[in-house]
C-alpha positions in Angstrom: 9.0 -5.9 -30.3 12.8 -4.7 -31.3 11.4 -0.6 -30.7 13.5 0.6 -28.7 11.6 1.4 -25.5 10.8 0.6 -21.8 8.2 -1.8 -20.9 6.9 -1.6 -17.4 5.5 -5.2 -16.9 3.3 -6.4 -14.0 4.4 -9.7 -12.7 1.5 -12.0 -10.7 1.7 -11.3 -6.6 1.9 -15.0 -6.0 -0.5 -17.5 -8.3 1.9 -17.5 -11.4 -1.3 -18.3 -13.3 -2.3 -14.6 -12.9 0.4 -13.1 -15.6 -1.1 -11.8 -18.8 -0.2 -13.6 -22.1 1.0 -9.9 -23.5 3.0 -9.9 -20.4 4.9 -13.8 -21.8 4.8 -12.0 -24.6 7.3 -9.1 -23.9 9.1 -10.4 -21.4 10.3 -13.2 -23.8 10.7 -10.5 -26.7 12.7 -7.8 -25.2 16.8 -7.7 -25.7 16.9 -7.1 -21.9 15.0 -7.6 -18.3 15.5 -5.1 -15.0 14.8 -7.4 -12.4 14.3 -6.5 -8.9 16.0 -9.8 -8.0 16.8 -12.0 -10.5 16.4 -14.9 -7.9 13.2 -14.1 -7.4 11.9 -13.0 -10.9 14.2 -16.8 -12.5 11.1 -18.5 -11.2 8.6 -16.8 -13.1 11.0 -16.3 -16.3 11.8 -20.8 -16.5 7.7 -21.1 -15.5 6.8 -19.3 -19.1 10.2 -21.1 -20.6 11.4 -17.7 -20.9 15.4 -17.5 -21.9 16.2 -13.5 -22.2 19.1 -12.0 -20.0 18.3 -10.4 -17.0 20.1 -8.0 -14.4 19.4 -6.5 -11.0 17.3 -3.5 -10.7 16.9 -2.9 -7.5 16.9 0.3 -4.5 20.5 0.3 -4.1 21.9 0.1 -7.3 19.4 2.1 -9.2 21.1 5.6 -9.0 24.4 3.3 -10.9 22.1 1.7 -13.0 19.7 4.2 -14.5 22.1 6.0 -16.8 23.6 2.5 -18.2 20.1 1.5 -18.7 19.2 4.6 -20.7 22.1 4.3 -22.7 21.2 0.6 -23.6 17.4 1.9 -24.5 19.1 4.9 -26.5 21.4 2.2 -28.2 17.9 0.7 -29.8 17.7 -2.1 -26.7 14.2 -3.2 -25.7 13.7 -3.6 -22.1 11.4 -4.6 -19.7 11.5 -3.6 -16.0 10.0 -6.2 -13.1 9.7 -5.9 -9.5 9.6 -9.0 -7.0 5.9 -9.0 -7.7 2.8 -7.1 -8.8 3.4 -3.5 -10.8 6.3 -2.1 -10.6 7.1 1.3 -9.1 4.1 1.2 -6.4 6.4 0.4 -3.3 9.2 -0.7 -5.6 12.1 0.6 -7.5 11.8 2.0 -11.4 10.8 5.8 -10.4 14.6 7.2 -11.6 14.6 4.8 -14.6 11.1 5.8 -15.6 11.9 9.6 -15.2 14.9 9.2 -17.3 13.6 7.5 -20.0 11.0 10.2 -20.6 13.8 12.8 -20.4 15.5 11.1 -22.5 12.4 10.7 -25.3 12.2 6.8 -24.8 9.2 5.4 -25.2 7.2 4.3 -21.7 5.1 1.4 -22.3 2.6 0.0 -19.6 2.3 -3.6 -19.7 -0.5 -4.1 -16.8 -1.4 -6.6 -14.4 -1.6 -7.8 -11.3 -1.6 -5.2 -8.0 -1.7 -5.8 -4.7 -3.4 -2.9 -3.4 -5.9 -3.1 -6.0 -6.6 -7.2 -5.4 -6.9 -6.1 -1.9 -9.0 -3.0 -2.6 -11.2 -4.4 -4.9 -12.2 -7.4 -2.4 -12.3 -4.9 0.9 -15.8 -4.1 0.7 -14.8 -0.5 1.4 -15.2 2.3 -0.5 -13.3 2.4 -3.5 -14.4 6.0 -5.0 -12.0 7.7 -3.5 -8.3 5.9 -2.0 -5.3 6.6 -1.1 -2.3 4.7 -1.5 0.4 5.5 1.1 2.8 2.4 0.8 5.1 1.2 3.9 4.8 3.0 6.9 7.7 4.2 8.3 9.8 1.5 10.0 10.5 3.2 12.7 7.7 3.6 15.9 7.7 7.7 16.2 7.9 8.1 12.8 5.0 5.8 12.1 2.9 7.0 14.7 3.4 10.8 13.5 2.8 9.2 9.9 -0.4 7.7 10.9 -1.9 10.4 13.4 -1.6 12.8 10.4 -3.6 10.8 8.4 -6.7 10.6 10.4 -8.9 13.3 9.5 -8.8 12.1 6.1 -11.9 11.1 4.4 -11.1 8.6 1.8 -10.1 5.2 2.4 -6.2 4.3 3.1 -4.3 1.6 1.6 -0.7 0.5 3.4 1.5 -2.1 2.6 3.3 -3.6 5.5 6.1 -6.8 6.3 5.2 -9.8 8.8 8.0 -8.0 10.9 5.9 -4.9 11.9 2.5 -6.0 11.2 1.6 -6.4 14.9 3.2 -2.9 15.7 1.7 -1.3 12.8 -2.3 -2.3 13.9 -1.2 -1.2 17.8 -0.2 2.5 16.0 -3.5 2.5 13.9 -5.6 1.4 16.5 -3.6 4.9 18.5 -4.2 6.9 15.8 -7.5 6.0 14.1 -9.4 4.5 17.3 -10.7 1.0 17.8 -13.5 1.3 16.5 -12.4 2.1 12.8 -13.2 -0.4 9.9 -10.5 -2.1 8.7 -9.5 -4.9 6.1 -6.5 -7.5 6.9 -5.2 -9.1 3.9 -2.4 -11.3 3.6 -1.0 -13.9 0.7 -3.0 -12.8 -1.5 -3.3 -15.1 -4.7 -1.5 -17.5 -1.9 -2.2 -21.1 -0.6 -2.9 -19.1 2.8 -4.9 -16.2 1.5 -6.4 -14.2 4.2 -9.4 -11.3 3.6 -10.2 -10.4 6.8 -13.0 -7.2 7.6 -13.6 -5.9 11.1 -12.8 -2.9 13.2 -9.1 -2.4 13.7 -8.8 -3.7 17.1 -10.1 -7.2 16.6 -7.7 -7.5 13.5 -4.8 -6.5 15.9 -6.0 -9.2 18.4 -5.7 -11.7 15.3 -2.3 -10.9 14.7 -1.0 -10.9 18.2 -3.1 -14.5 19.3 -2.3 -16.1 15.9 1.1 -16.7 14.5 -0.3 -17.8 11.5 -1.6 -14.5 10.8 1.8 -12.8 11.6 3.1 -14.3 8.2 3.3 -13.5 5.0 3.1 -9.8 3.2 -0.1 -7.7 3.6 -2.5 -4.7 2.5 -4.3 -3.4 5.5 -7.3 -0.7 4.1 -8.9 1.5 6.3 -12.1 3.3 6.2 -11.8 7.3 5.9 -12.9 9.3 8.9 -16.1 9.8 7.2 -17.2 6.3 7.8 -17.3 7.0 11.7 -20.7 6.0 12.8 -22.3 6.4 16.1 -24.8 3.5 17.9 -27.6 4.6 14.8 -25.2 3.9 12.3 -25.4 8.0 11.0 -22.3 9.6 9.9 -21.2 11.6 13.3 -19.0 15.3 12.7 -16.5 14.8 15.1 -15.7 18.9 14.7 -19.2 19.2 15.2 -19.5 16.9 18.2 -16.9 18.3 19.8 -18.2 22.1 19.4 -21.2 21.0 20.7 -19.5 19.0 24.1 -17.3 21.7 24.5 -20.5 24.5 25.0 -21.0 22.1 28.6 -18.1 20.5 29.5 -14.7 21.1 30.2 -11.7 20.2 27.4 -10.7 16.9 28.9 -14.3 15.6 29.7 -15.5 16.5 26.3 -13.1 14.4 24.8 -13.6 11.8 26.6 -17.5 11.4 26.0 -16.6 12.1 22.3 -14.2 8.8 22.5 -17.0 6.6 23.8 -19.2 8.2 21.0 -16.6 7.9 17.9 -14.6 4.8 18.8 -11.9 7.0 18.0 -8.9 7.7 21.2 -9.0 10.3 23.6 -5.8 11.8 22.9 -7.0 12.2 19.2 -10.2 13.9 19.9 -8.3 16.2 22.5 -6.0 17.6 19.8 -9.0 18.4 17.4 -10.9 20.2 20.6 -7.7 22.9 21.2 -7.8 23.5 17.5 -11.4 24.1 17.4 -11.2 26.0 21.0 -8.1 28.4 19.2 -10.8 29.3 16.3 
């Protein structure tokens, strides 16, 4: 365990019962932890009896901290590098330390484990052939609302990660964006007492946030179905370019958006954008 290299260790999302016993292994081996918060990961460490040093890794001190963490790993230091939970560097610091190390000819070494957006994905009963990831939306409500409106034509199934402070605003933007009608997967606390898997079209899982306070706490994946998935009253995939080409040969711009809406599930607005790119063809 003395090699000199950088271990990237996934710590559980919340049952502490869920850490690997390779994971005990190096954290309790290594001449040094990065710790998101040490406050946080001191739990963990005296749960496994684990004694080695650690030191705060976090968003803004990384850019201090990288070089004097390469120069410890070039120095023949072992370290391992943790985030509050789950695998570090998906929605959490490490990307500048990870980069550098490489750079720098340091060993990288993977020690994996828990994931939230995997847990959740895994458990969605969505499709899982094709995902992608997308992290935090933005914080703030244009930004997120561009952010998510650019996202809906796409096919595969999206994963987010959002707080319990803009969970209610996030599912109002998505239910804008993607239409009410899209399928959806709430799920909060994972691993958690209060573990919540919850599958149904996005606006029922925005009414559960806003009418239940319990719901409104705790950290969450939401996973939505691609655009593909759209289905019409017959449950057949519906074109929505195609639909709309189709509406647009008898009806005006605005009314053919609207009868696609009641069709798709998805908003107006949307489906009005998509019909003056198709009418500009």
């Amino acid at each position: 365990m003395k090699q000199a290299a950088l271990y990237i260790v996934a710590t559980p999302i919340g049952n502490l019962a869920d850490i690997g016993q390779r994971a005990i292994e190096v954290l309790a081996n290594v001449d040094l932890i990065a710790a998101e918060d040490t406050r946080h990961s001191r739990y963990l460490l005296q749960h496994y009896n684990i004694r080695t040093p650690a030191q705060s890794y976090h968003e803004h001190n990384e850019e201090q901290q990288t070089p004097k963490l390469i120069d410890k790993l070039l120095a023949g230091m072992s370290i391992a590098l943790v985030s509050d939970a789950g695998t570090p560097l998906l929605s959490d610091p490490g990307y500048r330390l990870v980069r550098a190390a490489h750079e720098a000819g340091i060993a990288v070494i993977p020690v994996p484990g828990p994931c939230a957006a995997i847990a959740a994905l895994s458990a969605s009963g969505l499709p899982t052939d094709r995902y992608c990831f997308y992290g935090f939306p933005p914080a703030k409500t244009v930004a997120r609302q561009h952010f998510f409106e650019s996202l809906s034509k796409i096919d595969s199934t999206l994963v987010f990660y959002e707080s319990s402070h803009r969970i209610v605003d996030s599912l109002y933007d998505m239910v804008a964006a993607f239409g009410e009608a899209r399928e959806a997967v709430l799920a909060r606390e994972l691993t958690k007492t209060f573990e919540t898997i919850r599958k149904a079209p996005l606006a029922e899982l925005h009414t559960l946030v806003v009418e239940s306070e319990q719901q409104r706490k705790g950290e969450f994946v939401l996973i939505l179905a691609g655009s593909g998935s759209v289905k019409d009253e017959n449950s057949t995939t519906v074109d929505v370019d195609q639909l709309l080409r189709i509406l647009l040969q008898e009806l005006p711009l605005s009314k053919a958006s609207q009868v696609a809406a009641k069709i798709t599930g998805m908003k107006k607005n949307q489906l009005y954008k998509i019909a003056l790119e198709i009418q500009s063809i």
